[in-house]
KOLRO-835007 format. One line per 4 residues: number of its first residue (from 0); their letters; for each residue x, z, y of N, C-alpha, C. Coordinates in nm, 3 decimals, padded with zeros to 5 digits. Example, Ala and Ser with C-alpha at 12.3 -4.5 7.8 and 13.67 -1.06 7.14 Angstrom:
BEGIN
0 = as = 01.319:00.780:-00.569:01.230:00.780:-00.450:01.320:00.780:-00.330 ~ 01.285:00.708:-00.225:01.367:00.714:-00.106:01.290:00.787:00.003 $
***
This chain:
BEGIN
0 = xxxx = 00.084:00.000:-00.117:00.000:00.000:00.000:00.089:00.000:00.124 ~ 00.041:-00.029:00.242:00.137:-00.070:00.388:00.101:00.009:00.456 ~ 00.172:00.096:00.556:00.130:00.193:00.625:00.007:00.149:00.693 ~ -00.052:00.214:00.760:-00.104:00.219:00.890:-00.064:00.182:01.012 $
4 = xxxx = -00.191:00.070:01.017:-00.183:-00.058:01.143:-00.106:-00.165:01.092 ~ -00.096:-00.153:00.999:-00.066:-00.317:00.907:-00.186:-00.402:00.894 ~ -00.157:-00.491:01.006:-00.256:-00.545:01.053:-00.287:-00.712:01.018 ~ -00.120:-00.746:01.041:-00.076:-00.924:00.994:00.007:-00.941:00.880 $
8 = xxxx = 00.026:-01.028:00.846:00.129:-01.108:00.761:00.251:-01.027:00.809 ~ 00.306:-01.036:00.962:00.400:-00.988:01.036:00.441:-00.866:01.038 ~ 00.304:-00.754:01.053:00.309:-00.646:01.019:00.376:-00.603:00.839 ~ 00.293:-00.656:00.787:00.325:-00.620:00.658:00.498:-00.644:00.587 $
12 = xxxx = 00.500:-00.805:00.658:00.681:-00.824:00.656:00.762:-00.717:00.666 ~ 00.724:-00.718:00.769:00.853:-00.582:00.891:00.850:-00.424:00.781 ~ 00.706:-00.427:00.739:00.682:-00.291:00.627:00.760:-00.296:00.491 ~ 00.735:-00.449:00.457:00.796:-00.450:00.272:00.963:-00.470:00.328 $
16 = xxxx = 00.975:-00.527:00.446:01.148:-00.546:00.458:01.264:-00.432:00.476 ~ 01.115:-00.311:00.561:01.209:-00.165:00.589:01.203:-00.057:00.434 ~ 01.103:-00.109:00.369:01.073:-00.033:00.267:01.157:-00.093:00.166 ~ 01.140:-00.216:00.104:01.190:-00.264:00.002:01.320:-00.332:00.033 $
20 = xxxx = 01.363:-00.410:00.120:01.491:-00.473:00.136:01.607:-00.385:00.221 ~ 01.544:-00.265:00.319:01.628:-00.181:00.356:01.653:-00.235:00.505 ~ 01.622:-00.349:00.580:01.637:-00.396:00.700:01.513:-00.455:00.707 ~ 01.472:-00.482:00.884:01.363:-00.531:00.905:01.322:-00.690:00.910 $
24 = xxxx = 01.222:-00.739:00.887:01.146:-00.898:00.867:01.099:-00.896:01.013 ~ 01.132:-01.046:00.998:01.062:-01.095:01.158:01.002:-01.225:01.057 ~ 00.892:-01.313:01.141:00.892:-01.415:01.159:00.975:-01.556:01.167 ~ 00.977:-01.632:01.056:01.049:-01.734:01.042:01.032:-01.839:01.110 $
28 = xxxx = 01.111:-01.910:01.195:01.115:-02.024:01.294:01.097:-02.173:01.214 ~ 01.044:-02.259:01.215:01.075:-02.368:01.118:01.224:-02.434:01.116 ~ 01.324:-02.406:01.141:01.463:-02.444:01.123:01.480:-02.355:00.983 ~ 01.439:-02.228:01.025:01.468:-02.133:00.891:01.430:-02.145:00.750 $
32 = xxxx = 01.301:-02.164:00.794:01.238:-02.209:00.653:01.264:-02.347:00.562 ~ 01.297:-02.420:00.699:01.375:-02.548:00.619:01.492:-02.558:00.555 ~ 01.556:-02.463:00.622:01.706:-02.444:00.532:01.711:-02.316:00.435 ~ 01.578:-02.273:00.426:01.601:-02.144:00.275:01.520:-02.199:00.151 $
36 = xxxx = 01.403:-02.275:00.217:01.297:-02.314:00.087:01.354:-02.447:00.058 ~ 01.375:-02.526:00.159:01.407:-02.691:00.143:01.321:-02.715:00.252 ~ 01.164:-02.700:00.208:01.045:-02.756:00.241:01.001:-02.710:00.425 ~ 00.940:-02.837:00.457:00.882:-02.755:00.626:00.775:-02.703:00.643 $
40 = xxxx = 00.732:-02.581:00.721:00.618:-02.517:00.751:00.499:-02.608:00.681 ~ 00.408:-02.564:00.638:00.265:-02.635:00.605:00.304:-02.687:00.487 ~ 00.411:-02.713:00.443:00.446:-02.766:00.292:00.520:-02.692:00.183 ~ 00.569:-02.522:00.233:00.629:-02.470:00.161:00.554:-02.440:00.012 $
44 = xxxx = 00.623:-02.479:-00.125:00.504:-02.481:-00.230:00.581:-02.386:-00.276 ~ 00.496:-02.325:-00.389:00.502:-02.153:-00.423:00.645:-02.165:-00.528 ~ 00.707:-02.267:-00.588:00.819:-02.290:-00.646:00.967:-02.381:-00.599 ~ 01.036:-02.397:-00.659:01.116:-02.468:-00.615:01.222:-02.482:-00.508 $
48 = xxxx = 01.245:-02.344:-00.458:01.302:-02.316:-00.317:01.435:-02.337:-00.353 ~ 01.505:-02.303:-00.241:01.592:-02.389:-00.259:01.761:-02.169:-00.252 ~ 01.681:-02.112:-00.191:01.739:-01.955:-00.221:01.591:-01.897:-00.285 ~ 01.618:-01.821:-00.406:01.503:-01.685:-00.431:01.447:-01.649:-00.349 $
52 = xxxx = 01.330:-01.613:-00.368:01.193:-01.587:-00.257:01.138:-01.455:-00.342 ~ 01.109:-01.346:-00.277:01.022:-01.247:-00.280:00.873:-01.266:-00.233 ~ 00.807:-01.322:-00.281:00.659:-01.344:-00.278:00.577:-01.277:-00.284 ~ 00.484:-01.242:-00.187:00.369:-01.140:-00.174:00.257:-01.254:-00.158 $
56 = xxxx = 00.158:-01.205:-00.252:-00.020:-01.263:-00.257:-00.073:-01.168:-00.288 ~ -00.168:-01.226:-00.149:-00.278:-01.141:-00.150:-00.365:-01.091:-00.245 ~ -00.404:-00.953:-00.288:-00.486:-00.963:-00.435:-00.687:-01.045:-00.376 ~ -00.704:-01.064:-00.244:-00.830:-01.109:-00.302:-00.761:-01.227:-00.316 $
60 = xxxx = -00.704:-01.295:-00.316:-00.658:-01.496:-00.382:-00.733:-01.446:-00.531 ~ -00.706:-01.336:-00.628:-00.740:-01.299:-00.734:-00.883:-01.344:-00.786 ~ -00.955:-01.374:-00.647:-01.086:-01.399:-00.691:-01.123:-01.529:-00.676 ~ -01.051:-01.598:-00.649:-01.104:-01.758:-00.606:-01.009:-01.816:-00.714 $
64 = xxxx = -01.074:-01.916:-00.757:-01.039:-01.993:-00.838:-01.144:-02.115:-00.836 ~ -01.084:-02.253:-00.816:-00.923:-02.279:-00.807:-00.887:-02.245:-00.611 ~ -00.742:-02.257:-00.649:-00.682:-02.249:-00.468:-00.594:-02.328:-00.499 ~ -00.579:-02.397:-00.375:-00.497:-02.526:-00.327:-00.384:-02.447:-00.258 $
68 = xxxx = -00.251:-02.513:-00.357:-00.130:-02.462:-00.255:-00.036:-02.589:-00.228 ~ 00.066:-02.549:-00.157:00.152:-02.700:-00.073:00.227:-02.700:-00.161 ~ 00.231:-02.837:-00.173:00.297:-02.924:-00.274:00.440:-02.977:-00.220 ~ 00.512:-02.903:-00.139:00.631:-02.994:-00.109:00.620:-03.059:00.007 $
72 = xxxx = 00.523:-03.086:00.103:00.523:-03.172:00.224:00.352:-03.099:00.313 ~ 00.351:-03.089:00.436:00.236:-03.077:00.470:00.111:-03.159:00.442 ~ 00.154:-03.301:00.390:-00.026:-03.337:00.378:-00.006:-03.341:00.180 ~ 00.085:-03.299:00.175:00.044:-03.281:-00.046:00.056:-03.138:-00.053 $
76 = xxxx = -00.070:-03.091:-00.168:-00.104:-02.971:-00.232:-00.155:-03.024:-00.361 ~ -00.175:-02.898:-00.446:-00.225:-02.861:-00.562:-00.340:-02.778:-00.587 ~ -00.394:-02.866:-00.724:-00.504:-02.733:-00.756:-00.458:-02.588:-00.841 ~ -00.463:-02.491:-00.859:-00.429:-02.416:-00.924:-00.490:-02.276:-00.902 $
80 = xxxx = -00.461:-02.187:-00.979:-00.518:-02.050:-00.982:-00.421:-01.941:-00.912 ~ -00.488:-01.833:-00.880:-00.383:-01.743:-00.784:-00.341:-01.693:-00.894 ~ -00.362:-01.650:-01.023:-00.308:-01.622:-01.143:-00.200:-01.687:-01.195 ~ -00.166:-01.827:-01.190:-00.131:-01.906:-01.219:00.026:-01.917:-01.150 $
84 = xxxx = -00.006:-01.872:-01.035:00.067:-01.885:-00.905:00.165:-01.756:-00.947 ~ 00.095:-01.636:-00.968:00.152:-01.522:-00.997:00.228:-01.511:-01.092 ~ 00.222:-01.591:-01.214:00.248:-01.624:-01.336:00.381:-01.640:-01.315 ~ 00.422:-01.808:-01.255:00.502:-01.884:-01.242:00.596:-01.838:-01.106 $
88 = xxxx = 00.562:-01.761:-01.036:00.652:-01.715:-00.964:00.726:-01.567:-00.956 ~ 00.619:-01.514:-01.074:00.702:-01.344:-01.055:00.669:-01.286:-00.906 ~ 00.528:-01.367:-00.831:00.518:-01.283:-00.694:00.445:-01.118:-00.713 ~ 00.438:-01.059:-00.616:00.387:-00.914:-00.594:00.252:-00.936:-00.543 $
92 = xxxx = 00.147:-00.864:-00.622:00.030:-00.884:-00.598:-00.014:-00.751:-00.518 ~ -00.052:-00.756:-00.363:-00.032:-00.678:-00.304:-00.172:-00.673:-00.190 ~ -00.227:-00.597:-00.127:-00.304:-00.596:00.003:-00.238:-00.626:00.080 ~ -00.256:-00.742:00.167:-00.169:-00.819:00.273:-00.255:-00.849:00.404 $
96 = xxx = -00.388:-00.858:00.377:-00.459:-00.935:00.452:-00.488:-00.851:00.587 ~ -00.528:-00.920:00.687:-00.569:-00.859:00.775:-00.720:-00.809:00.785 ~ -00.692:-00.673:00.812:-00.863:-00.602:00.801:-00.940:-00.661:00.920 $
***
């Protein structure tokens, strides 16, 4: 669970980065993300990166089935399950969302 006033994506970063990685998360610029995953903003797909990724999903994704994730480029995605997703990536199934 994320402290109190974990409110964003952002919030929650800055929480799992002081808690679990020992230094704090900011927000990734798209230069960044292009040179850690490969892939650019809107196309990062849940595999294939290009350094190890610590992955947090949301547990309601848990309830929708199917969900579309990015396939490698902003206008290609996939069908697939948040189960599926969880499966194949070893992510942390976690409360993330904003209340």
């Amino acid at each position: 669970m994320f402290p109190d006033g974990t409110h964003t994506a952002s919030d929650a970063a800055a929480a799992i980065g002081s808690a679990i990685l020992g230094f704090s998360v900011k927000t990734a610029d798209a230069r960044w993300v292009r040179d850690v995953t490969g892939f650019a903003i809107g196309g990062v797909a849940p595999v294939g990166h290009l350094s190890p990724a610590r992955l947090q999903i949301d547990e309601d994704l848990m309830a929708l089935d199917p969900i579309w994730a990015a396939a490698g480029s902003p206008r290609h995605n996939f069908r697939t399950s948040a189960r599926e997703i969880a499966q194949v990536t070893g992510g942390n199934i976690a409360d993330v969302k904003k209340s």
